[in-house]
NUKOLFI-26586 format. One record per residue (C-alpha): residue in three letters; x, y, z. Coordinates in Angstrom, 3 decimals, always signed. Layout:
BEGIN
+------+----------+----------+----------+
! nuti !       px !       py !       pz !
+------+----------+----------+----------+
!  ALA !        X !        Y !        Z !
...
+------+----------+----------+----------+
! end
This chain:
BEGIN
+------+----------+----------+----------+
! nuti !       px !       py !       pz !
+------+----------+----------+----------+
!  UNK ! +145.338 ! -106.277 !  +10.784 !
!  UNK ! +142.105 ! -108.723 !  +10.789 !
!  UNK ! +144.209 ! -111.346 !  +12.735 !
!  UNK ! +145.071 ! -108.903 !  +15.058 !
!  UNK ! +141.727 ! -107.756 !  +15.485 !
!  UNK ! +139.875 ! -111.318 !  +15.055 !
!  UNK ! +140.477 ! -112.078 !  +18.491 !
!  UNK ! +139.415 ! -108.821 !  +20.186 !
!  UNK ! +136.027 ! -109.017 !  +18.104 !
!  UNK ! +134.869 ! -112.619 !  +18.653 !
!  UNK ! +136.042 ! -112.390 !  +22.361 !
!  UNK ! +133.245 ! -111.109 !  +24.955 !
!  UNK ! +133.139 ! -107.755 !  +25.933 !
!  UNK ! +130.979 ! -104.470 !  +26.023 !
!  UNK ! +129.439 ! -104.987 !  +22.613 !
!  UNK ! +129.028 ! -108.785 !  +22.236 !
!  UNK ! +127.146 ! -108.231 !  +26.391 !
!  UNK ! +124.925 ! -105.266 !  +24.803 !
!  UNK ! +124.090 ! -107.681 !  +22.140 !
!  UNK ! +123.224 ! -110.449 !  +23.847 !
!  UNK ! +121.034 ! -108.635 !  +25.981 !
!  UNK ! +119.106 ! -107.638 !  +22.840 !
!  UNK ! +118.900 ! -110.991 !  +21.731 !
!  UNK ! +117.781 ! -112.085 !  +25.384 !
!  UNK ! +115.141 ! -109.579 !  +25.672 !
!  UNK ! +113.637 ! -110.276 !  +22.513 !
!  UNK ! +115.374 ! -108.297 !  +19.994 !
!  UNK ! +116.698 ! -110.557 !  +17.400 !
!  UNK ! +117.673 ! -107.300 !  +15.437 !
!  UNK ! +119.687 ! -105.646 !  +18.342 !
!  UNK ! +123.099 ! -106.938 !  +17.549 !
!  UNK ! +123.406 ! -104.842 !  +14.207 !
!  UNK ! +122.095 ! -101.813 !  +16.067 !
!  UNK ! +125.075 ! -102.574 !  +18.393 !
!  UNK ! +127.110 ! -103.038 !  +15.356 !
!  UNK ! +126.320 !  -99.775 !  +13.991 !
!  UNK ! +127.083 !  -97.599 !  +17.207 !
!  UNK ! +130.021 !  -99.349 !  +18.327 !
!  UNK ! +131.375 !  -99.034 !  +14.286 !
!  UNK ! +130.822 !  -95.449 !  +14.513 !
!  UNK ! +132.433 !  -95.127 !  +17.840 !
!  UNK ! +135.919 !  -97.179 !  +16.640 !
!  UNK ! +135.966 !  -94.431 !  +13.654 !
!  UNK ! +135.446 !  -91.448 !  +15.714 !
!  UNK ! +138.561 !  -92.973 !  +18.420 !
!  UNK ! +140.708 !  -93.778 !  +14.881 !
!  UNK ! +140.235 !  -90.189 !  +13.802 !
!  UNK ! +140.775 !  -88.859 !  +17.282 !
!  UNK ! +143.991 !  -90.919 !  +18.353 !
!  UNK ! +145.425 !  -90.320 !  +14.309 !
!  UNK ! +145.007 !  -87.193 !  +14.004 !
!  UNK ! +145.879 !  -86.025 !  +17.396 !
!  UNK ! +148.736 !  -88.506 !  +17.885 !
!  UNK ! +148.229 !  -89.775 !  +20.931 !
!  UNK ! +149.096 !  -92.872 !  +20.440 !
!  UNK ! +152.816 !  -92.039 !  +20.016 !
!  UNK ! +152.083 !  -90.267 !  +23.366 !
!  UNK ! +151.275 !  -93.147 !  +25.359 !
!  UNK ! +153.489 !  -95.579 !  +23.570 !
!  UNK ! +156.101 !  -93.386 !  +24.432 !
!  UNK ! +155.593 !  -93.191 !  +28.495 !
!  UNK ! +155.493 !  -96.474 !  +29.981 !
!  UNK ! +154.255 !  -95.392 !  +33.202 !
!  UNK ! +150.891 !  -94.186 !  +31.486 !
!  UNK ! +150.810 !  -97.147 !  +29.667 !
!  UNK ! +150.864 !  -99.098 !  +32.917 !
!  UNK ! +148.082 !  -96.725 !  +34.459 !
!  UNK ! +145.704 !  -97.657 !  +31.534 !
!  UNK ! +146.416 ! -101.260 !  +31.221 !
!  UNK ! +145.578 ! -101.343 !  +35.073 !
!  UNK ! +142.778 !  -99.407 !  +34.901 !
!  UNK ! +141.540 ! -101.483 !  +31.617 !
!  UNK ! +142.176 ! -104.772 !  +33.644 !
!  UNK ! +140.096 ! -103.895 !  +36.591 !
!  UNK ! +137.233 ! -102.546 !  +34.508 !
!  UNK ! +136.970 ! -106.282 !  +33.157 !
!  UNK ! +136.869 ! -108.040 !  +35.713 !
!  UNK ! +134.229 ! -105.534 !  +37.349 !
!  UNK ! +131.922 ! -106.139 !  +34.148 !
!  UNK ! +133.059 ! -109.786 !  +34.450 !
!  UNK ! +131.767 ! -110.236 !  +38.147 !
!  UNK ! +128.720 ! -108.437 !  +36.831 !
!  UNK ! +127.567 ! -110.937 !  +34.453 !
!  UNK ! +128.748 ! -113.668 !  +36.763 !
!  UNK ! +126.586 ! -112.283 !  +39.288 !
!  UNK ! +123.756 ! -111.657 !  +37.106 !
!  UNK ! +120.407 ! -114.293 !  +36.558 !
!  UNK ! +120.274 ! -115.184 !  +33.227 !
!  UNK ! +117.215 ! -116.982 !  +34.067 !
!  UNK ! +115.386 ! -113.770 !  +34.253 !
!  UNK ! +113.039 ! -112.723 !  +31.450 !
!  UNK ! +113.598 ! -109.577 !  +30.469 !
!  UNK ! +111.186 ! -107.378 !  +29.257 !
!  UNK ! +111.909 ! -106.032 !  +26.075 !
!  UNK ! +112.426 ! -102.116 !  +26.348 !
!  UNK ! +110.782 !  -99.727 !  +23.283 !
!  UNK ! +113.685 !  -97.781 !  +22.739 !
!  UNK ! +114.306 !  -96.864 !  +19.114 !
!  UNK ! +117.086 !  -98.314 !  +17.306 !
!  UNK ! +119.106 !  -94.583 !  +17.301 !
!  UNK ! +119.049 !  -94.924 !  +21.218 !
!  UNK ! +120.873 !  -98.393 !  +21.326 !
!  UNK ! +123.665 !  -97.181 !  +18.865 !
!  UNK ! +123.855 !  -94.292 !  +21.013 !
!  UNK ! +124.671 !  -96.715 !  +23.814 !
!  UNK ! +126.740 !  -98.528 !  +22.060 !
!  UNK ! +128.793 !  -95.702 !  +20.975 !
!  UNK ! +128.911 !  -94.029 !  +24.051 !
!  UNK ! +130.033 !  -97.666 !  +25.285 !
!  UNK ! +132.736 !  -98.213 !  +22.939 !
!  UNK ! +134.407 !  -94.512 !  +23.613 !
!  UNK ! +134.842 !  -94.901 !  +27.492 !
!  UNK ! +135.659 !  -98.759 !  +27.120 !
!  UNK ! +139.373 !  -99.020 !  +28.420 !
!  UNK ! +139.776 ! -102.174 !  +26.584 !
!  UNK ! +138.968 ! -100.471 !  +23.187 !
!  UNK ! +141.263 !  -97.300 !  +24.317 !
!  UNK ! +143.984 ! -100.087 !  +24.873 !
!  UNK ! +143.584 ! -101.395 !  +21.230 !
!  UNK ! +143.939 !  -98.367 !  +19.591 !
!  UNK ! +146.314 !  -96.781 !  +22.148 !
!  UNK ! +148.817 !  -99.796 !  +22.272 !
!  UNK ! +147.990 ! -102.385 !  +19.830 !
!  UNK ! +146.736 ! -100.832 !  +16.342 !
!  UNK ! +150.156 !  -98.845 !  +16.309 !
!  UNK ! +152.378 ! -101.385 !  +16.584 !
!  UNK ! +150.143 ! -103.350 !  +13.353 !
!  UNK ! +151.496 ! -100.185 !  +10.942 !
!  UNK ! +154.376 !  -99.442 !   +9.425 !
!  UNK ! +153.542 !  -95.686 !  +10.163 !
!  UNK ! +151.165 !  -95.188 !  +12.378 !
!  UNK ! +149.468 !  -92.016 !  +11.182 !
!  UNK ! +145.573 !  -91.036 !  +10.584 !
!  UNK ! +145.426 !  -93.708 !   +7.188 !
!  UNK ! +146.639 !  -96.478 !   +9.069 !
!  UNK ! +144.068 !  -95.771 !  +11.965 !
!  UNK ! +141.191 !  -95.368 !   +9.389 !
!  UNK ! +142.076 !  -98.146 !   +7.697 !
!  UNK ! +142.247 ! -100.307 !  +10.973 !
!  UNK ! +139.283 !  -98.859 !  +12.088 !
!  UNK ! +137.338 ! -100.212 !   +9.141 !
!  UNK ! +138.923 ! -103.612 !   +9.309 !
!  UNK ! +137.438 ! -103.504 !  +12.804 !
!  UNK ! +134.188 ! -102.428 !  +11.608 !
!  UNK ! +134.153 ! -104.864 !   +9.169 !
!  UNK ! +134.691 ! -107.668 !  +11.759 !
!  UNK ! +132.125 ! -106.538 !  +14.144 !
!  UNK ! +129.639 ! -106.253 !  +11.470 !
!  UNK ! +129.951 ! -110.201 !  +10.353 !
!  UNK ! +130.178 ! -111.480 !  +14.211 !
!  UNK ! +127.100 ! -109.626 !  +15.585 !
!  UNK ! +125.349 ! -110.270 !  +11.885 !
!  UNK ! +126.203 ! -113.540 !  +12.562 !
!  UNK ! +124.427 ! -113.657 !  +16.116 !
!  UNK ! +121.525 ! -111.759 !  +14.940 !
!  UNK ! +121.147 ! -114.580 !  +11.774 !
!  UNK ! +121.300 ! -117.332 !  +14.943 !
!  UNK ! +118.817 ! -115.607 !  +16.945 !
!  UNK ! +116.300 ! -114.964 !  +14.466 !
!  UNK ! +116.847 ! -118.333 !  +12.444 !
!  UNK ! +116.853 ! -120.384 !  +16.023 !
!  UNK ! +114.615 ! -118.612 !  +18.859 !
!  UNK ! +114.744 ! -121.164 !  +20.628 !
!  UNK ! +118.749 ! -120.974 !  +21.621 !
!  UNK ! +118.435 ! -117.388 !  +22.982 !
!  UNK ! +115.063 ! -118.930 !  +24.838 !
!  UNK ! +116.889 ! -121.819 !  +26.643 !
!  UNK ! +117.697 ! -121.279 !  +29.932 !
!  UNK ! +121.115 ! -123.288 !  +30.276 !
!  UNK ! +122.444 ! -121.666 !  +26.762 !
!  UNK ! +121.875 ! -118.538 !  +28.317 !
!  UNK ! +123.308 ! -119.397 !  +31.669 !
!  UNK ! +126.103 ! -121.103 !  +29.826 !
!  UNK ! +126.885 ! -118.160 !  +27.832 !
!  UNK ! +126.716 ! -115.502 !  +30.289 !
!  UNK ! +128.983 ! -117.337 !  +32.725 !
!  UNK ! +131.597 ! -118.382 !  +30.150 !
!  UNK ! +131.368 ! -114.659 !  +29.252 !
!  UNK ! +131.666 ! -113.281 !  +32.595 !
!  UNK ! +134.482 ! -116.068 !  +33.793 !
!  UNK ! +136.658 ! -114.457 !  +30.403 !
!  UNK ! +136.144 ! -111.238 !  +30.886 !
!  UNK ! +137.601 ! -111.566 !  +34.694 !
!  UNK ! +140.693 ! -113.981 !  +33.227 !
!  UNK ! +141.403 ! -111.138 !  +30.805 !
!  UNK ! +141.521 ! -108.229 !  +33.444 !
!  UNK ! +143.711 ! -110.186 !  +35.361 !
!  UNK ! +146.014 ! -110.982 !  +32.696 !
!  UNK ! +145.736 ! -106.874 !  +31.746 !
!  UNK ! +146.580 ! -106.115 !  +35.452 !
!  UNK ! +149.167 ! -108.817 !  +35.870 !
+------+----------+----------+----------+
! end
């Protein structure tokens, strides 16, 4: 399960965005905030798409399958022209919102993301032997797990080096390499 999931975790997406804009604006912290509503959102769609069986559901009609890889792909590359078209040069100012509010985001994020739908609709069944409400859980904290060390990991960079999430061409770097992936993978969703 964790190299099925290692990929989907380290690649950009809705999380990894909402943490680098904490990091950007000043919020070396932000990632694990991220971490923790985005964690809480994979367990609540494990529990729902286990113990309702949906999964089976969709894995069983190809048609819907084809709907929601579509509608995944062209998501992406709508967040993906986003952050292309975005200035990274911009300072942002950093917002006052309490911690809970952020992992609200974040979970909110994570439950109408089509690309994490897509992983536990299509992917995390075919990584169990039976996919039933234990297997979910289980993948669902192997996610969790994962999420936690790769945002940790940005929030150690950003408070041990300042200076990278100041720089002006790391950001611009980043955000464009993020935004020119996230397009490449809706395509490849929609194609």
């Amino acid at each position: 399960m964790a190299l099925t999931l290692l990929p989907i975790v380290v690649s950009p997406g809705a999380s990894f965005t909402l943490a680098l804009k904490q990091v950007f604006s000043g919020h070396p912290t932000g990632p694990l905030q991220v971490a923790a509503g985005t964690s809480l959102g994979v367990l609540t769609l494990a529990v729902i798409v286990g113990f309702t069986g949906l999964g089976h559901a969709v894995t069983a009609q190809p048609i819907l399958m084809r709907v929601l890889s579509t509608l995944g792909g062209a998501v992406l590359v709508f967040m993906g022209v986003s952050a292309f078209k975005a200035n990274p040069t911009n300072q942002e100012t950093p917002s006052r919102r309490p911690p809970r509010y952020l992992a609200l985001v974040s979970y909110v994020t994570l439950l109408s993301n089509p690309r994490a739908l897509t992983v536990y609709l299509l992917i995390a069944p075919k990584t169990m032997h039976t996919p039933d409400c234990i297997g979910y859980l289980a993948f669902a904290g192997v996610h969790a797990t994962l999420l936690f060390a790769w945002l940790g990991g940005l929030t150690y960079v950003a408070i041990r080096w300042p200076t990278i999430a100041a720089n002006q061409s790391w950001r611009r770097w980043l955000l464009r390499g993020t935004a020119m992936y996230l397009i490449a993978l809706g395509i490849t969703v929609i194609v």
